[in-house]
C-alpha positions in Angstrom: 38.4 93.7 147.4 35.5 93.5 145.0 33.3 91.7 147.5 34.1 94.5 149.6 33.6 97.3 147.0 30.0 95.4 146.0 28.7 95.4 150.1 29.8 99.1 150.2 27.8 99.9 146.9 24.8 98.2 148.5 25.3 100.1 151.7 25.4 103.3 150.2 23.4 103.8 147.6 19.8 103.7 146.4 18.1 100.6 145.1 16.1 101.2 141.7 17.3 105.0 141.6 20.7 106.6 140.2 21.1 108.6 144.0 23.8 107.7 146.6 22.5 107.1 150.0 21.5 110.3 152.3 24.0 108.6 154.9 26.4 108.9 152.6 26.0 112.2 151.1 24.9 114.2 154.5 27.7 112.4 156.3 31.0 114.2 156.0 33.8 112.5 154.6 36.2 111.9 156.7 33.8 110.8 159.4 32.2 108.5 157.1 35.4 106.5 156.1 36.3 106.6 159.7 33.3 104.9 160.7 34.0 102.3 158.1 37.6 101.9 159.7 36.6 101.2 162.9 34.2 98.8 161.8 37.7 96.4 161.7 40.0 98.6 163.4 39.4 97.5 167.3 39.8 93.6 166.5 42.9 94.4 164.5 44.2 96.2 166.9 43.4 93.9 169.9 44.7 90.5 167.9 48.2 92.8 167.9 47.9 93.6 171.6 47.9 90.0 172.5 50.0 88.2 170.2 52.9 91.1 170.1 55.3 89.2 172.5 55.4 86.3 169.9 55.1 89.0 167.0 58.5 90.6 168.6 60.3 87.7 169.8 60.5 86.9 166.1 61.3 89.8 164.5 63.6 91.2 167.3 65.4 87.2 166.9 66.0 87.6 163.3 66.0 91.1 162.5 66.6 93.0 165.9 64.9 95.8 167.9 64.8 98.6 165.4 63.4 96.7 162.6 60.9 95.3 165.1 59.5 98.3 166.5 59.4 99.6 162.8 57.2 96.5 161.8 55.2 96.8 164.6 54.6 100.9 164.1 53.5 99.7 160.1 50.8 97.3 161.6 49.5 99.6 164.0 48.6 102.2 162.1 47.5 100.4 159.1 50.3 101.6 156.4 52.0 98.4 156.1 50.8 97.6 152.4 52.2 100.8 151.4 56.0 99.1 152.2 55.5 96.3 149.7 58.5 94.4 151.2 57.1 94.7 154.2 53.4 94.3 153.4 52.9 91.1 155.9 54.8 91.7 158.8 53.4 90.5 162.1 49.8 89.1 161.0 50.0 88.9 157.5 46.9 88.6 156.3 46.1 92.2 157.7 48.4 93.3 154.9 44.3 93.2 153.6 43.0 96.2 155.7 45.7 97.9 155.5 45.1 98.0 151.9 41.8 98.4 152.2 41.9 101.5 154.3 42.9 103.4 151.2 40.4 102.3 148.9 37.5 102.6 151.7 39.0 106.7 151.9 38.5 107.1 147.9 34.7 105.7 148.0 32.7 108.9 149.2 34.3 110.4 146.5 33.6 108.1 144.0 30.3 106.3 144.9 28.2 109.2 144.5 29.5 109.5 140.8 29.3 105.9 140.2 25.4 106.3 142.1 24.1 108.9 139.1 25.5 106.6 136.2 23.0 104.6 134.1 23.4 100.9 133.1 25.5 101.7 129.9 27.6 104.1 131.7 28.2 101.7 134.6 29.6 99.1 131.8 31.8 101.6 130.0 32.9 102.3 133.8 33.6 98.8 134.3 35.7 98.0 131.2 38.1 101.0 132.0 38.6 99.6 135.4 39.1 96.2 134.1 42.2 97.9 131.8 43.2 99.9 135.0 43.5 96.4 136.5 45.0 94.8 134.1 47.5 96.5 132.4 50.2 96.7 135.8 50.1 92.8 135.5 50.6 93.1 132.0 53.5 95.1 131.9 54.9 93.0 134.8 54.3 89.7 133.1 55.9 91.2 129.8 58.7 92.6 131.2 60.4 90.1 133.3 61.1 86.5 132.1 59.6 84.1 133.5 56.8 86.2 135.2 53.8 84.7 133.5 54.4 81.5 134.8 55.0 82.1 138.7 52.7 80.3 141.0 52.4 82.3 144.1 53.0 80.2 147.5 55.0 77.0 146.1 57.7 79.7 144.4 61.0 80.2 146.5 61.4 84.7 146.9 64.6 83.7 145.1 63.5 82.6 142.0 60.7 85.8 141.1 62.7 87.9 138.4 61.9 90.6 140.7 59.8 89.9 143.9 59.8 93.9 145.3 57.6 94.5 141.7 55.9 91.3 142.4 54.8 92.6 145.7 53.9 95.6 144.8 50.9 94.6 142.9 49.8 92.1 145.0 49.6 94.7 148.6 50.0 98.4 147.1 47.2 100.1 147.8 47.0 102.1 144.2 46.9 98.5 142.4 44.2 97.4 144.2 42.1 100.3 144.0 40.4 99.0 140.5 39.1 96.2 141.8 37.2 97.2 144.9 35.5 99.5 142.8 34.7 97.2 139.8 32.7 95.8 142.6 30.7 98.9 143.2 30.0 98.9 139.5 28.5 95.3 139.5 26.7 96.1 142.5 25.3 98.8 141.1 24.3 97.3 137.8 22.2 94.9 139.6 20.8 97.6 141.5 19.3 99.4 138.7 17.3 96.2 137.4 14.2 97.6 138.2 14.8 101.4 137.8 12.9 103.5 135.9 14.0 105.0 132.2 16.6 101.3 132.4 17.0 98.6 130.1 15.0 95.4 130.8 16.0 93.7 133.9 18.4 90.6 132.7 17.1 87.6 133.5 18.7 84.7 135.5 17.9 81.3 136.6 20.5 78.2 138.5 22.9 78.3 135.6 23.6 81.7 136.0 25.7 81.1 139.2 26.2 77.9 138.5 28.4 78.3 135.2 30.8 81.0 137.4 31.0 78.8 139.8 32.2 75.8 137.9 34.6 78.3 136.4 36.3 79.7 139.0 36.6 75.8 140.3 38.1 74.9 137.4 40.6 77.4 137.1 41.8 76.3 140.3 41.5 72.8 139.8 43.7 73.5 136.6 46.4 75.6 138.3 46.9 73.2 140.8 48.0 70.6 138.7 51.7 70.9 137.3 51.8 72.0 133.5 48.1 72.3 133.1 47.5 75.9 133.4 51.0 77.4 134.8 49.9 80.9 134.8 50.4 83.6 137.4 48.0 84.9 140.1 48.0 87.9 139.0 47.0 87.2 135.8 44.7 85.0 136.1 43.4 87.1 139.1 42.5 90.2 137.0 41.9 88.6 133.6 39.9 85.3 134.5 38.8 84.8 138.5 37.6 88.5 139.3 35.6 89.0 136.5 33.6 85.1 137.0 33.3 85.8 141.1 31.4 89.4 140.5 29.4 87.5 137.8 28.3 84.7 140.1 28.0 87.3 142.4 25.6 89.9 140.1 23.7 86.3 139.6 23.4 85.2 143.4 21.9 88.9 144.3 19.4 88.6 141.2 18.3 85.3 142.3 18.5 86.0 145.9 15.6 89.0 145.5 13.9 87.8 142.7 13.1 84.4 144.9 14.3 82.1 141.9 14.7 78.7 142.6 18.5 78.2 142.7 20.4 75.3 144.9 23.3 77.2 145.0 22.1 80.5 146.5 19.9 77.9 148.6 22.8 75.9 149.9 25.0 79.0 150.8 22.3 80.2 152.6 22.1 77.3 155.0 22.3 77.8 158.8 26.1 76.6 159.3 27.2 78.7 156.3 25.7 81.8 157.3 26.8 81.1 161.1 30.5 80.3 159.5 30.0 83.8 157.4 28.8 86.1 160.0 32.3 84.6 162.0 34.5 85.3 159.2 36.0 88.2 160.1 37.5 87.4 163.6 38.4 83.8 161.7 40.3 86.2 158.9 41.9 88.1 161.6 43.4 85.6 164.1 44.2 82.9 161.5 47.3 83.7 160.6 49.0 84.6 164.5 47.6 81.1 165.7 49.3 79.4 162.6 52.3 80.7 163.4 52.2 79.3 167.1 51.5 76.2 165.0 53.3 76.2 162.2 56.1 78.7 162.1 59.4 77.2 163.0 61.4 79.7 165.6 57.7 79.9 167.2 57.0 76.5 167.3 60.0 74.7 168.6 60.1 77.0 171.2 56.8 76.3 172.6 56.4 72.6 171.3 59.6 71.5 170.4 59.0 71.1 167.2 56.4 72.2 163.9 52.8 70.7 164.4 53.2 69.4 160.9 50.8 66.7 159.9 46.5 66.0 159.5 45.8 65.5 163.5 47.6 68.8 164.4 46.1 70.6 161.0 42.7 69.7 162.9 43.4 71.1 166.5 44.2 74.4 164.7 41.5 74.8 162.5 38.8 73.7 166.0 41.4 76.7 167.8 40.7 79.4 165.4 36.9 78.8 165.3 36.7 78.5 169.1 38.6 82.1 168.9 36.7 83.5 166.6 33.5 82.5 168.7 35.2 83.7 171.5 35.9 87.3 169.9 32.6 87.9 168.2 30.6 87.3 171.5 33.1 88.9 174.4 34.5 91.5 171.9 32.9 92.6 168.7 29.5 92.3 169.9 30.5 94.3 172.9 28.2 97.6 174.1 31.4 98.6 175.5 33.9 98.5 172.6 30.9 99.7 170.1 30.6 102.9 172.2 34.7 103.6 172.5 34.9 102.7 168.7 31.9 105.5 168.3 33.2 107.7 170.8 36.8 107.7 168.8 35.4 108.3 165.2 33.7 111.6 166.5 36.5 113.0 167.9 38.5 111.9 165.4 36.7 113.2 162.9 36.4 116.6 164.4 39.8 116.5 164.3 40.4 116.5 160.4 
């Protein structure tokens, strides 16, 4: 979320000056945040297309038809994080854009404000956020025994002191709101360095996204082992690993158009990085429906006979998502053909509302 809030900041607003982007301002709204929906929408909805019979057999064997249909009308039309029990139904990790949709709708109302603040104002903007993100998890974490020390993904549903809460502030869109826009904010701090009537540009050099870096490996490095640093995602999501990612990330920009000799920003800009980057999306998208063809067990014993558990099968599934992801980027994404429908639909769309 704030990656996404700091590539929208650069998108749509002026470098060196406190103005939002013509695009942005002439464009009206809702067309605007359409366009920005259908820049994911088609792949989203194509991924569903093709891996619904697998996406129903499940749900339909363990939950029935109704339930199915109701899953599958959530993940459609992109609501699904707003049913926080329900948030990764069918391809989870899409529980993402659904979220995302919400934020992306609030921007061209707030990026033009955030566009006409100064440096100091953009900090003072940026604590507040910080406390809007924060205090949910706090209240969470103080509230329910236990909560402060739940590690997401290796904790059984049963033992949360109250997973519906839990899942609440990791999909609803109104919790994640603050963050994609604490990424504006650092985008457009950095974007001001050179602007007139601004404080002195901040310097940088290696250590400046070298320090985040090795913080936000630690951290992880910490957590994952036992009784080192037992502390919740979500709290050390808003409090520790947000905050040092849009630092390295203020510092990788800086370096990046200041030409400052830095081996990190030089070794993620390498050719199979940037080829892995610019594939990322179809790679976030079809992830999930081939791991469960791999991995999940009513899915995976009917085709194979059994889970593809082990290091050779974790292999052939990582080589099948990249070749799909290659194969959806050239036949589908970079399409004339679905560029011009995706066009076509935002107009009228648009028109529409």
């Amino acid at each position: 979320f704030a990656l996404s809030g700091y590539v929208t900041a650069y998108t749509s607003t002026e470098i060196g000056q406190r103005v939002a982007s013509p695009k942005l301002l002439d464009t009206p709204k809702q067309k605007w945040v359409l366009s920005r929906v259908f820049g994911y929408y088609p792949l989203h909805l194509l991924v569903l297309f093709l891996f619904s019979p697998m996406f129903l057999y499940a749900d339909v064997h363990y939950s029935g038809w109704l339930i199915a249909l109701w899953h599958g009308f959530l993940s459609i039309n992109l609501t699904k994080a707003w049913f926080p029990m329900h948030a990764e139904v069918w391809n989870a990790p899409t529980w993402f854009l659904s979220s995302l949709t919400f934020a992306t709708a609030l921007l061209p109302f707030s990026l033009p404000s955030m566009a006409k603040m100064n440096k100091p104002q953009l900090r003072r903007t940026a604590g507040w956020l910080f406390l809007i993100n924060l205090l949910p998890t706090l209240g969470y974490s103080s509230d329910l025994a236990g909560a402060t020390r739940i590690l997401e993904g290796i904790t059984s549903p049963k033992l949360y002191p109250n997973l519906a809460v839990f899942n609440m502030q990791r999909f609803h869109p109104l919790f994640l709101v603050a963050e994609i826009m604490l990424g504006a904010v650092a985008c457009r701090l950095v974007m001001l360095d050179d602007a007139p009537d601004e404080e002195p540009r901040v310097s940088t050099n290696a250590l400046s996204t070298f320090v985040p870096l090795v913080g936000m490996g630690g951290i992880l490095l910490a957590r994952a082992f036992p009784g080192v640093l037992q502390v919740s995602d979500l709290l050390v999501r808003s409090v520790i690993f947000v905050p040092l990612f849009l630092r390295f990330l203020m510092a990788a920009h800086r370096n990046t158009v200041r030409s400052v000799k830095d081996p990190t920003v030089w070794f993620l800009s390498n050719k199979l990085l940037v080829g892995l980057g610019n594939l990322s999306f179809p790679i976030f998208i079809v992830h999930g429906p081939i791991g469960q063809v791999f991995y999940k067990k009513l899915i995976a014993t009917k085709l194979f006979g059994k889970v593809l558990a082990g290091p050779e099968y974790f292999g052939t599934y990582l080589v099948t998502v990249l070749m799909s992801a290659w194969l959806l980027q050239q036949t589908f994404l970079q399409s004339k053909a679905v560029g011009n429908w995706s066009k076509k639909t935002v107009d009228q769309l648009a028109s529409w509302m």
